[in-house]
C-alpha positions as CSV (number, residue, x, y, z in Angstrom):
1,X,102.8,108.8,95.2
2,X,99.4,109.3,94.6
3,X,98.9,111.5,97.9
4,X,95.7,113.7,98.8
5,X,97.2,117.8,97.5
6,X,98.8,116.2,94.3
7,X,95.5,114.7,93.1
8,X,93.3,117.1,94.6
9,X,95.9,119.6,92.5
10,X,95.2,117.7,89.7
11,X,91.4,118.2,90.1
12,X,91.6,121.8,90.1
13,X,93.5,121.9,87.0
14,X,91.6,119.2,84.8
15,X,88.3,121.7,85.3
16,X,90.8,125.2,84.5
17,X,91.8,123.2,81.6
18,X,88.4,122.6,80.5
19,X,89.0,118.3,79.8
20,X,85.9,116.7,79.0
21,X,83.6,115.7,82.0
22,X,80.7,113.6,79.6
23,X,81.1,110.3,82.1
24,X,78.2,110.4,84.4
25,X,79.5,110.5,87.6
26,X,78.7,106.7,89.7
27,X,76.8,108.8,92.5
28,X,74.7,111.7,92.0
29,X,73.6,113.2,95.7
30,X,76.2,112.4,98.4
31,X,74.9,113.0,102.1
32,X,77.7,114.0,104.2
33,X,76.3,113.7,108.0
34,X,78.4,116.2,110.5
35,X,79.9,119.7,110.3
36,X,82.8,120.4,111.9
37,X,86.2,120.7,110.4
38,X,86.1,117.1,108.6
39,X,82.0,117.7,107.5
40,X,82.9,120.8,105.3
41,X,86.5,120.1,104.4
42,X,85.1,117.0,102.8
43,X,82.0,118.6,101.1
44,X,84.5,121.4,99.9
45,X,86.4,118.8,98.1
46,X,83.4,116.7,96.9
47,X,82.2,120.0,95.3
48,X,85.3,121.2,94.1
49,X,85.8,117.5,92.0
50,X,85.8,118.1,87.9
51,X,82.2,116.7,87.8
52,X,81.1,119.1,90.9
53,X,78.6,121.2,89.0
54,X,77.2,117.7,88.2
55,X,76.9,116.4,92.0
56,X,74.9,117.4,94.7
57,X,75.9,117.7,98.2
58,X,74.5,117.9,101.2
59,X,75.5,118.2,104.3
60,X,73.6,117.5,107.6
61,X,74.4,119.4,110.6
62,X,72.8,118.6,114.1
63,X,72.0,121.4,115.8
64,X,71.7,119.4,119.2
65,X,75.5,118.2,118.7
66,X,78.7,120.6,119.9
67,X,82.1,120.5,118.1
68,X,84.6,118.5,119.5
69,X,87.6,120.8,118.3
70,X,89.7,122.8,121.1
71,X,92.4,124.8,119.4
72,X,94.7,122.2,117.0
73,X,97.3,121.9,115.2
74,X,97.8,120.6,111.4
75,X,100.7,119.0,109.6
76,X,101.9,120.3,107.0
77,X,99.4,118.9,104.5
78,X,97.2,122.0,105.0
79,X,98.6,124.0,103.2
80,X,98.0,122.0,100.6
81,X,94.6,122.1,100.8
82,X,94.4,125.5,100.8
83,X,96.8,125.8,98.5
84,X,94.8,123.7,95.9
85,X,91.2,125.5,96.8
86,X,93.4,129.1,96.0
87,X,92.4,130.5,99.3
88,X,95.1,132.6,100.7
89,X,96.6,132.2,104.1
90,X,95.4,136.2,104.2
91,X,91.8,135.3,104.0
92,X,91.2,132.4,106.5
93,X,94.0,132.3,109.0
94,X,92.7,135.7,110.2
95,X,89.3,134.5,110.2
96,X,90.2,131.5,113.0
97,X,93.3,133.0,114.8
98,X,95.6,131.0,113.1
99,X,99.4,130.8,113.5
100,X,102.4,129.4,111.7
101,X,103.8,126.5,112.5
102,X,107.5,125.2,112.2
103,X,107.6,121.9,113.7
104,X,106.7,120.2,117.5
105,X,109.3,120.4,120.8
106,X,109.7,117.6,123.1
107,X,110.2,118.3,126.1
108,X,111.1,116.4,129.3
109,X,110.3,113.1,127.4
110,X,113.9,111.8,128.1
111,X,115.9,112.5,131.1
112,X,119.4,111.2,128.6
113,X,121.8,114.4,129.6
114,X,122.2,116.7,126.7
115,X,118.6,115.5,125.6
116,X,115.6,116.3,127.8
117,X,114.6,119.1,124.7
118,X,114.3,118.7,121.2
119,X,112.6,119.7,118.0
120,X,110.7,118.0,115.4
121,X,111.4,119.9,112.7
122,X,109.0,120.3,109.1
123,X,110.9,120.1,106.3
124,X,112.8,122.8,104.1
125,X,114.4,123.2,100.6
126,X,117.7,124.2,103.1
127,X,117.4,120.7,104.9
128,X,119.4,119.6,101.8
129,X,122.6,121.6,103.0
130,X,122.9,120.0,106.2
131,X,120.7,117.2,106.5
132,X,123.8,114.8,105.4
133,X,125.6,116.1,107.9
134,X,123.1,115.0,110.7
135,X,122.5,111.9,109.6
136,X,126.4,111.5,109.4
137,X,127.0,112.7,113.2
138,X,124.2,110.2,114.5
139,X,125.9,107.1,113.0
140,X,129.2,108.4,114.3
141,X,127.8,108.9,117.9
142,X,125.9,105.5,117.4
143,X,129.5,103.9,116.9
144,X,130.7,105.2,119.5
145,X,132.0,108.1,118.9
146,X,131.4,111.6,120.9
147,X,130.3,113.7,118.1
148,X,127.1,116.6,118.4
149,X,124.0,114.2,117.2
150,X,121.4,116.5,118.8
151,X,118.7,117.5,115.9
152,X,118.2,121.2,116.9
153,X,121.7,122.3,115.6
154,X,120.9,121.4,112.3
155,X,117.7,122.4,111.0
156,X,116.7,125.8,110.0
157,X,112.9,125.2,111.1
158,X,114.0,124.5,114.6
159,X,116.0,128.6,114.7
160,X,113.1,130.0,113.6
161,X,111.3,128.5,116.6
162,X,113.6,129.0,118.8
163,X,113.5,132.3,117.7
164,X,110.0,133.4,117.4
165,X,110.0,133.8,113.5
166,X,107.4,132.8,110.9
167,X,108.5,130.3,108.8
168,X,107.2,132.7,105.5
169,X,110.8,133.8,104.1
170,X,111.7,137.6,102.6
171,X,110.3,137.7,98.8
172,X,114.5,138.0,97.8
173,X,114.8,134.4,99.6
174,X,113.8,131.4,97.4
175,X,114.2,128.8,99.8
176,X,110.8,127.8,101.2
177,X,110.2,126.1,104.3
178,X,106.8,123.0,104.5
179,X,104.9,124.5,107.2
180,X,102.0,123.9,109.2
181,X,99.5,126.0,110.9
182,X,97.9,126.2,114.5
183,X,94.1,127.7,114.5
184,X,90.7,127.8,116.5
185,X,88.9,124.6,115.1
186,X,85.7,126.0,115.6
187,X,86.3,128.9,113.6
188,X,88.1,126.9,111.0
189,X,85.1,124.8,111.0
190,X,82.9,127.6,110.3
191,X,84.9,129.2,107.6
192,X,85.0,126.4,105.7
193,X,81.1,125.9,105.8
194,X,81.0,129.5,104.5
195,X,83.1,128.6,101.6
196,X,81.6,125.5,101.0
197,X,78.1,126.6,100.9
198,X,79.4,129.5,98.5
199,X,80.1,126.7,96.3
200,X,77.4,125.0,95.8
201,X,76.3,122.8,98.7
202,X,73.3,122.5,100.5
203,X,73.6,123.3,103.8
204,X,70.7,121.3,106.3
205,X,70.1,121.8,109.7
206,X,68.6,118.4,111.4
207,X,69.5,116.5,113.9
208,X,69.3,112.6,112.4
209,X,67.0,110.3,114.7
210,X,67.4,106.7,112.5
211,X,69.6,105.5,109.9
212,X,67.5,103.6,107.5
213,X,68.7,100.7,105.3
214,X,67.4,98.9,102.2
215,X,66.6,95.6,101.4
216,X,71.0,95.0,100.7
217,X,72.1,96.5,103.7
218,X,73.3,99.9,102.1
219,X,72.1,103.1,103.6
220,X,68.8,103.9,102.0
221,X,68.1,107.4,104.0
222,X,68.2,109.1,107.2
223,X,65.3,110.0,109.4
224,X,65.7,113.6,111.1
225,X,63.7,114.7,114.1
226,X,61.6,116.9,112.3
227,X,59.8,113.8,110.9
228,X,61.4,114.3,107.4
229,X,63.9,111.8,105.7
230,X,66.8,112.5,103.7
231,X,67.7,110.3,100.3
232,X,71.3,110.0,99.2
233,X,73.1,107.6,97.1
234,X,76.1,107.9,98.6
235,X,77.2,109.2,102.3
236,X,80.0,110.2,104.2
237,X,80.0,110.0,108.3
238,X,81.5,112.7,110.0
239,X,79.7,112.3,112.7
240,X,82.6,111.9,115.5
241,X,82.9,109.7,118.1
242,X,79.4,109.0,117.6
243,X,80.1,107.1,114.6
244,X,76.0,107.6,113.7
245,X,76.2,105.6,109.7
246,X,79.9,103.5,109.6
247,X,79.4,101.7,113.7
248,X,76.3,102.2,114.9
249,X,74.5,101.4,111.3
250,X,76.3,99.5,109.1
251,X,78.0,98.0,112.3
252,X,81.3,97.9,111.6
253,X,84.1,96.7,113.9
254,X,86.3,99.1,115.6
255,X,90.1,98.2,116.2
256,X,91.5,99.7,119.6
257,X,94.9,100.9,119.7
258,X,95.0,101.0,123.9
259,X,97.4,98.0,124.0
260,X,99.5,100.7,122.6
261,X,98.8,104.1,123.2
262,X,97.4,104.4,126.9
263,X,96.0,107.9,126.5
264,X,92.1,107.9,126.5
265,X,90.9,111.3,128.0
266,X,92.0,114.6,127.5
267,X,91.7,118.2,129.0
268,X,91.1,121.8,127.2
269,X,92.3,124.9,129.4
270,X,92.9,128.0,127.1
271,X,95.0,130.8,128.7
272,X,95.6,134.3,127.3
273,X,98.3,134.9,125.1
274,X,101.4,137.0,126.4
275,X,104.6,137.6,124.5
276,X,106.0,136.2,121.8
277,X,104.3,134.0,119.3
278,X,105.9,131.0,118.8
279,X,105.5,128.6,115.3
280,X,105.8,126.2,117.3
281,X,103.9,123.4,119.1
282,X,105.4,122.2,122.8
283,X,104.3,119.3,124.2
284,X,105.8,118.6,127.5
285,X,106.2,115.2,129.3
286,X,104.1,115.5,132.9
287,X,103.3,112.4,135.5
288,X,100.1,110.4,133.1
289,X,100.8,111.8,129.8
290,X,101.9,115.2,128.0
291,X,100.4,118.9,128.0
292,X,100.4,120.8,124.8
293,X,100.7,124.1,124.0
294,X,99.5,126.1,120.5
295,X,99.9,129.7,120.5
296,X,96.9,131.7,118.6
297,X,96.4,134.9,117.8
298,X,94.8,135.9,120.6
299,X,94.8,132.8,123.3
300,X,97.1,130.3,124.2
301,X,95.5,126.8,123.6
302,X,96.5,124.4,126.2
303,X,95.4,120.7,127.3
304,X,96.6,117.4,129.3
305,X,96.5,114.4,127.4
306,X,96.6,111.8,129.8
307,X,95.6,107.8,130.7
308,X,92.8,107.7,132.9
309,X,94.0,103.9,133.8
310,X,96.7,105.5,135.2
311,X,95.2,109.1,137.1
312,X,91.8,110.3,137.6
313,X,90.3,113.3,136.2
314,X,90.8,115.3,138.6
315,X,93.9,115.1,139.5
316,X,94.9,115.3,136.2
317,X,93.2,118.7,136.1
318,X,95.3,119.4,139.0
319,X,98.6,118.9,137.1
320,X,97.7,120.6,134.1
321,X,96.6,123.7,136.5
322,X,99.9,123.6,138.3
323,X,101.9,123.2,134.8
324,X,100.1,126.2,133.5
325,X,100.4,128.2,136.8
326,X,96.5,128.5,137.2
327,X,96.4,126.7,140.3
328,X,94.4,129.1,141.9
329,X,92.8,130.1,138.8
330,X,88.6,129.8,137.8
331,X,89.7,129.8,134.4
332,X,87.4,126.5,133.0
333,X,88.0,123.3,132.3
334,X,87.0,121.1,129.5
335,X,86.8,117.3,129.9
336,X,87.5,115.0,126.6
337,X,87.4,110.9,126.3
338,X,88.8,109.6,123.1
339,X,88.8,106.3,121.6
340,X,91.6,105.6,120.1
341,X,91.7,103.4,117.3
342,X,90.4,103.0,113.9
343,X,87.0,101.5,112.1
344,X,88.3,98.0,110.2
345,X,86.6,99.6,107.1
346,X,86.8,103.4,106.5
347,X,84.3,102.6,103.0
348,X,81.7,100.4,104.2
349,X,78.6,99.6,101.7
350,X,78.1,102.8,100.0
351,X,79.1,104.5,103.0
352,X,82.7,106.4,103.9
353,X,84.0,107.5,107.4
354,X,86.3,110.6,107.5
355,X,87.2,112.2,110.6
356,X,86.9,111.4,114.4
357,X,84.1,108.5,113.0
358,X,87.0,106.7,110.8
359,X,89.1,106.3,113.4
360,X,91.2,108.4,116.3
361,X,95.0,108.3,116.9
362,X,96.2,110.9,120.0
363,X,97.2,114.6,118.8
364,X,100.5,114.0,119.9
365,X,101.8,114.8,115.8
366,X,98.2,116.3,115.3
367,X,97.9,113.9,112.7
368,X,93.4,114.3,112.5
369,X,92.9,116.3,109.7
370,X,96.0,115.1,108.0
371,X,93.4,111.6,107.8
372,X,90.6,113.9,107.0
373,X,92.7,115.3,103.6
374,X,93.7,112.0,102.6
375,X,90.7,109.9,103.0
376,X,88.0,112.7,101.7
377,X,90.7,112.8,98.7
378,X,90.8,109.5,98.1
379,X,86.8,109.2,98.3
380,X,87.2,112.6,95.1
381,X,89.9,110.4,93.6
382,X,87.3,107.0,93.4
383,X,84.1,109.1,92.2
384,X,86.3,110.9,89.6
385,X,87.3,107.3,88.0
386,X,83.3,106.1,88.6
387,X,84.9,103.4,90.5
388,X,82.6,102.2,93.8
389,X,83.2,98.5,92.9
390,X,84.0,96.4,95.6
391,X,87.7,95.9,94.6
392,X,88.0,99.9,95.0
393,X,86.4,99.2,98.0
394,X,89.0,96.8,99.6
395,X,92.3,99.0,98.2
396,X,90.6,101.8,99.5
397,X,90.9,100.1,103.1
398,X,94.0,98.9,102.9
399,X,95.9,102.1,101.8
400,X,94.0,103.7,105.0
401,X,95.1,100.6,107.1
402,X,98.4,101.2,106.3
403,X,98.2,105.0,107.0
404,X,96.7,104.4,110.6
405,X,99.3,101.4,111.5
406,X,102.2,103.4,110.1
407,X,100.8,106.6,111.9
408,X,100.5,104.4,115.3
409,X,104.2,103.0,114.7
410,X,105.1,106.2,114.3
411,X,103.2,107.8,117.5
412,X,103.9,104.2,120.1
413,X,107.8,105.6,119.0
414,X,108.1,108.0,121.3
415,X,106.5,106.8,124.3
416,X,108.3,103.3,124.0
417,X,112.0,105.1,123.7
418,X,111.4,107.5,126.9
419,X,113.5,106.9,129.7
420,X,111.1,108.7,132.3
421,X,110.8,106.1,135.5
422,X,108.9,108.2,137.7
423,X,105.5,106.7,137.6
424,X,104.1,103.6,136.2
425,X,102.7,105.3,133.5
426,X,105.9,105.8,131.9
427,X,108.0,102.6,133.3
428,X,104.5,101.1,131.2
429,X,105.7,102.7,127.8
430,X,109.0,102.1,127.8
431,X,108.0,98.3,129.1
432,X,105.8,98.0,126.1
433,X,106.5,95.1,123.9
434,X,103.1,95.2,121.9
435,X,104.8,97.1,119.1
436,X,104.3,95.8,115.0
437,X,107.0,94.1,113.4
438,X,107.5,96.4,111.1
439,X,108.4,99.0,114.4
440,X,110.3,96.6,115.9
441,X,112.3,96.1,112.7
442,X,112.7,100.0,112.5
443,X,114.1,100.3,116.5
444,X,116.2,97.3,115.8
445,X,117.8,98.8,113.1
446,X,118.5,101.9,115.2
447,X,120.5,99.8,117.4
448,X,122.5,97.9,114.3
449,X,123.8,101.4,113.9
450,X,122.5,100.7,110.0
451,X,120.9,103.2,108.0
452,X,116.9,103.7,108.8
453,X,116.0,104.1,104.7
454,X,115.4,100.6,103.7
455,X,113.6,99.8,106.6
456,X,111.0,102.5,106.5
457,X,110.8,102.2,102.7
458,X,110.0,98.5,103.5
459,X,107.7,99.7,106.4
460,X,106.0,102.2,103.9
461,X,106.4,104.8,107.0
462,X,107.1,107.2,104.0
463,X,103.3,108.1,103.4
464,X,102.9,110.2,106.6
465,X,106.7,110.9,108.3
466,X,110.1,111.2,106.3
467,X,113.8,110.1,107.0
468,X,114.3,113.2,108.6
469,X,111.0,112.9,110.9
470,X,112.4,109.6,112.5
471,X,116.4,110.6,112.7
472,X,115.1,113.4,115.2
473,X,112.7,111.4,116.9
474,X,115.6,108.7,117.8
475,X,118.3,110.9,117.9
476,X,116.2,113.9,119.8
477,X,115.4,111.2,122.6
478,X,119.3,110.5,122.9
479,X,118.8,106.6,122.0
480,X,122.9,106.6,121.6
481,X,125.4,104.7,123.9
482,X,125.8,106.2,127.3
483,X,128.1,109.0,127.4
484,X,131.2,107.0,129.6
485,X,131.1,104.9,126.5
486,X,131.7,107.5,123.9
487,X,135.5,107.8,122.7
488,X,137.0,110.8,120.7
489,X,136.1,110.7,117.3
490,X,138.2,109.3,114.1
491,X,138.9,112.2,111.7
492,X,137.0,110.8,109.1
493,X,133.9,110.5,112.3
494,X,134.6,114.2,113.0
495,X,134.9,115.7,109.1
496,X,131.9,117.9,109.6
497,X,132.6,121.5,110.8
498,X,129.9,122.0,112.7
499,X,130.4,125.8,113.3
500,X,130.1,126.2,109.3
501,X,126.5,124.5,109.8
502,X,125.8,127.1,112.5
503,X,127.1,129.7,110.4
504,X,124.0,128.7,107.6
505,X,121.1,128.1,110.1
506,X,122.3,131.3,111.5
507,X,122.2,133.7,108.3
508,X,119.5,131.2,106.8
509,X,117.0,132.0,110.1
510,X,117.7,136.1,109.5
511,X,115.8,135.9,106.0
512,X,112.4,134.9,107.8
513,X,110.0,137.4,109.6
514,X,109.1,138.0,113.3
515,X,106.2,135.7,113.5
516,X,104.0,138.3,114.9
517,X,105.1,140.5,112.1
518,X,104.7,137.9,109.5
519,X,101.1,137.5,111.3
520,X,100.1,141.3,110.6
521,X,101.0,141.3,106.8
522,X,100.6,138.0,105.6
523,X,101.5,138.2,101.8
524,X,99.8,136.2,99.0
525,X,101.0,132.9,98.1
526,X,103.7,132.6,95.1
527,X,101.7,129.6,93.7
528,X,102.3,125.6,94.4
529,X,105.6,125.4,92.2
530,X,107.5,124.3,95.2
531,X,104.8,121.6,96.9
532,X,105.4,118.8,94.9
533,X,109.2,119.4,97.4
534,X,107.2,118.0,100.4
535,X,104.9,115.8,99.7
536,X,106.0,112.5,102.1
C-alpha cells in the first residue's frame, strides 16, 4: 500500500542515500496559502522531498485570520510523520502539551445491557495473541450463543487506558503498541512553523486580498493587502473553511455529507486538568451529539459536537456545562460551525487542497490531519515522479474520494447502529437509510453472521480503519441477538479460556509506564523497524 509514512519514509532515505536528483523537478516555487497545523505540516514535507534544496516554498500566513484548532487528537499516523522527519516525541510533545494516546471510549452510545462502554482500541504487535480469539467469541454470540464478545477484555491498548498507562513499553519489552497522540493544535502549529522555517522555507506574513488567474484558468498569483502580489507555479490551499484558491477561485464544487452526518457546529470549553492522565480519548453520547474529552499536560480539552437542526447553541452550551459540571462556571465558551463534506477535486488546475479547505468529516475518530498526512504526501509523491499531468490529476482524486467515502462509512457506523431513543436526534441516526452500498453491504454482513474481511477488502475500508477497528465498533455497540435469545454455548463455541486471555492483557499491561511518568521521561525513539506493522 502505497500510504503517506511509507513513501514519505522512502523520501527521507533516497536523500541519506545520496540517489541521483538530476530530473528537474515539474514545479519550482510552490505557494502554500494558510498556517496552521495543515500549512506547515505540508511545507515541512514539500521541503523535506529529495529535490527540496531544489524547490522553493513559501508559505503565506494571514495575520488577520485565527487558528481554528482547539486541543485534538491524531490517529495513529502521526507518529509516522514524526517518525520519518526524526523529531523525537521528547522535543515536540513537550513543546504543545501533548499526551499519549491508546485508542477512543464510547460511551453511553448504546443503551444494549452489558454494552453502554467500550473501547476502540489502536493496534499492537500483542493483538496477534488474542485477536482470534475475539473475533471467534463475536461469531459465536452472533449465532446465538452466550459467550463474552465485549472488545475491552481483549485488547492490551484498552488496560493501559483503563489503567492510566502510556502506551511506550519497558526497553526489556519488544512488543510495541501503534499509538496516537492528544496535543494543543495551536502549539503544534507553531512548532512545526519553527521547524519548517529551519528548513528552508520562506515564511510571509500577508493577508491575501484576490486570487488572480491567467488567461487558462490556473492560478497565476495572489494579491496581498499590502499591494504586493505573490507568483507561484504551483499552490496548495490551506486556508480552512474559507477555502480562499480550491472554492472560492477555481470554483470547485463542494459535496455535503449532512444527509449523513447531522453534526454541523461545535463547542470548545477547556477545563483544568486534575488526576490521572488518561491515553485515552472519551467521547460520550449526550441529547444532540457527543462531548469529547483529551487530556493534556496541563488542561483538559473538552467540547460538544452537536446538530444545530436539532438544538440551538445555547442550549447546547447548557449541556455541555452541566456534563462538565461548570454549570455555574465563567469558564469561556468557544462557538465552531463546520461543513462537513469534501471538495469534488482535492487537485484542481495547478492547485491542491489539504486540510479544513479539502474537505471536513466530524472529529468523532479525529481523522483531520490523518487527511492532511495523506494528501500533502501524495502531492510529495506526484512532484517527486514530475508527474502534474491530468491523468495524475484524476487518480489523485479518486484515491482521496475513496479515503473520504470510506472515512464517512466508517464515521455514519456508529451513529446508525446506536440504540439511543431519547430525542429525535438519535431515533434520526439509527432511522438513517442514506448509507453507501458499500456500508450497507458491510452491516448486512454483520447480520449474515459471515466474516467482515471480504467485504471491507471489497469496500477498500482497509486504507483508514482495520478488521479489528470495525469488530469493536459492532461488537462494542452490542449489535448481537438480544440476550433472552442467547443459549449456552457448544464446546467447540466456548474453546476459548477466557481467564488465560485476562491472564496476558494483565501481565502484558504491567510492562508499560504510568502515563504521567512516561510523560516526564519520554525516551528517544528505537527507530521505525516496527511501522511498517501498522500501516492500514
Amino acid at each position: 500500500m502505497n500510504d503517506t509514512a511509507t513513501v514519505f519514509n522512502q523520501h527521507i532515505a533516497a536523500r541519506s542515500l545520496g540517489e541521483s536528483t538530476d530530473a528537474p523537478p515539474p514545479v519550482r516555487h510552490v505557494c502554500v496559502v494558510g498556517g496552521g497545523t495543515a500549512g506547515w505540516m505540508t511545507a515541512l514535507m514539500l521541503a523535506t522531498t529529495a529535490y527540496g534544496p531544489r524547490l522553493k516554498v513559501t508559505v503565506v500566513e494571514s495575520p488577520q485570520v485565527g487558528i481554528i484548532g482547539v486541543g485534538e487528537g491524531s490517529t495513529p499516523w502521526l507518529r509516522g510523520f514524526f517518525d520519518g522527519l526524526g523529531i523525537e516525541e521528547s522535543e515536540w510533545m513537550p513543546a504543545c502539551n501533548a499526551t499519549y494516546k491508546s485508542g477512543i471510549t464510547f460511551q453511553n452510545w448504546s443503551t444494549k445491557p452489558g454494552f453502554e462502554r467500550y473501547f476502540h482500541p489502536f493496534a499492537s504487535m500483542l493483538d496477534n495473541m488474542t485477536m482470534h480469539q475475539f473475533v471467534d467469541n463475536v461469531h459465536a454470540r452472533l449465532d446465538g450463543a452466550d459467550v463474552h464478545a465485549h472488545p475491552d477484555r481483549f485488547f492490551v491498548a484498552a488496560a493501559l487506558a483503563r489503567q492510566g498507562r502510556g502506551p511506550r513499553a519497558q526497553h526489556s519489552f519488544p512488543f510495541d503498541v501503534w499509538y496516537g497522540y492528544h496535543f494543543d493544535a495551536t502549539l503544534l502549529g507553531a512548532f512545526l512553523g519553527r521547524k519548517t522555517v529551519e528548513r528552508g522555507v520562506c515564511h510571509l506574513q500577508g493577508h491575501v486580498t484576490e486570487v488572480m488567474l491567467n488567461e487558462r484558468g490556473d492560478i497565476d498569483r495572489l494579491q496581498l493587502g499590502d499591494g504586493s502580489s505573490l507568483e507561484a507555479d504551483f499552490f496548495v490551499d490551506c486556508s480552512g473553511f474559507a477555502s480562499l484558491l480550491i472554492g472560492k477561485a477555481l470554483q470547485t464544487p463542494f459535496i455535503s455529507y449532512a444527509e449523513n452526518l447531522f453534526n454541523d457546529a461545535a463547542i470548545a470549553m477547556p477545563t483544568p486538568h486534575e488526576g490521572v492522565i488518561e491515553s485515552q480519548t472519551v467521547s460520550t453520547a449526550l441529547r444532540h451529539g457527543w462531548a469529547w474529552k483529551i487530556p493534556l499536560t496541563n488542561r483538559c480539552g473538552n467540547g460538544y459536537v452537536y446538530s444545530s437542526a436539532h438544538c440551538s447553541a445555547d442550549q447546547a452550551e447548557t449541556e455541555l456545562r452541566k456534563h462538565i459540571g461548570a454549570l455555574d462556571s465563567d469558564l469561556p465558551a468557544r462557538h465552531l460551525k463546520m461543513r462537513v463534506g469534501r471538495m469534488a477535486k482535492q487537485w484542481n488546475r495547478n492547485c491542491v487542497a489539504v486540510g479544513l479547505s479539502q474537505g471536513f468529516i466530524e472529529p468523532l475518530e479525529a481523522t483531520a490531519l490523518l487527511f492532511v498526512q495523506r494528501t500533502a504526501g501524495m502531492l510529495v509523491d506526484a512532484l517527486e515522479q514530475g508527474d502534474i499531468s491530468q491523468a495524475a490529476q484524476d487518480q489523485f482524486n479518486e484515491a482521496m474520494r475513496v479515503r473520504f467515502e470510506n472515512t464517512r462509512d466508517y464515521i455514519v457506523a456508529h451513529y446508525k447502529t446506536n440504540s439511543r431513543t431519547d430525542t429525535d436526534y438519535w431515533r434520526a441516526n439509527a432511522e438513517n437509510m442514506n448509507l453507501s452500498a458499500s456500508l450497507q453491504q458491510v452491516l448486512m454482513t454483520w447480520m449474515s453472521r459471515k466474516p467482515l474481511a471480504p467485504v471491507l477488502k471489497a469496500g477498500r475500508f482497509g486504507q483508514g480503519y482495520p478488521i479489528v477497528s470495525w469488530y469493536a465498533l459492532l461488537a462494542g455497540m452490542g449489535i448481537f441477538p438480544e440476550g433472552d435469545d442467547l443459549q449456552p454455548p457448544t464446546a467447540h463455541q466456548a474453546r476459548h479460556r477466557l481467564n488465560t486471555v485476562d491472564d496476558f492483557v494483565a501481565r502484558s499491561a504491567l510492562n508499560f509506564p504510568d502515563h504521567r511518568e512516561l510523560l516526564a521521561n519520554i525516551p528517544p525513539r528505537a527507530g521505525d523497524q516496527t511501522l511498517q506493522l501498522y500501516l492500514w
